[in-house]
N, C-alpha and C positions, 0 to 999 in steps of 0.2 A: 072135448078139446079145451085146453088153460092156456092160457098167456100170463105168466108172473113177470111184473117188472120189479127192478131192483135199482132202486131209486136213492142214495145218500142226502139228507137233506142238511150236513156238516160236510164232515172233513170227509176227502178222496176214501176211497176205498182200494185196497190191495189184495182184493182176492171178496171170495164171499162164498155161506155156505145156504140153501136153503132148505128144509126139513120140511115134508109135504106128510100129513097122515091124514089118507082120506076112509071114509067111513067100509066099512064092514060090507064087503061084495064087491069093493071096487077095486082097479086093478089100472097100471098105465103100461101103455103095450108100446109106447115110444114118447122120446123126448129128444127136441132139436136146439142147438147154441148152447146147450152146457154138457157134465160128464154125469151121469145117474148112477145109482147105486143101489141095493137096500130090495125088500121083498114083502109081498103082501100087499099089506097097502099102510104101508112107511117106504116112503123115496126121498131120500138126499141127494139134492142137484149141488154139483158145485161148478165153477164156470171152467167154458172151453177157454181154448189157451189165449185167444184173442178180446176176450170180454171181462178177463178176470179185473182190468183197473177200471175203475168207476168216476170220474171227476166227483166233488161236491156239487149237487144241482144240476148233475148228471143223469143218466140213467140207461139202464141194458136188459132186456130181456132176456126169457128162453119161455119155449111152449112145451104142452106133453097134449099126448091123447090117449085116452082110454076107454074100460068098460067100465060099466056099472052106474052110478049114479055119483054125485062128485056133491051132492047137498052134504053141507054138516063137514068138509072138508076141514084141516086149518093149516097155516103156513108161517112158520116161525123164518127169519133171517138173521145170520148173524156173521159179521162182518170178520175179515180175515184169513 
């Protein structure tokens, strides 16, 4: 189980994407507070309809839980 926060440390945020590749055997079998997508083990969350604005020095979550081992994971964000 992850929790990624999404945190703007500038300007507001209108939206946001994040890009989850975790390592080779792992798999996420559910995700809560954003929309998921993607297969294997590359997941793109991008947010539910309620969290998509972000203030500056804000911040919003979403969680996932899965199989396998989540070491050597990485997680890119990219606003918009």
């Amino acid at each position: 189980m992850a929790e990624v926060t999404v945190a703007p440390t500038g300007a507001a945020l209108d939206g946001w994407t994040v890009d989850v590749a975790l390592p080779q055997g792992a798999a996420v079998t559910s995700v809560w507070s954003g929309q998921a997508s993607g297969s294997g083990n590359a997941l793109t969350v991008r947010p539910a309809s309620w969290n998509a604005q972000v203030p500056g020095g804000g911040s919003t979550a979403f969680g996932f839980q899965g199989t396998g081992s989540g070491e050597g994971a990485t997680v890119t964000c990219t606003a918009g």
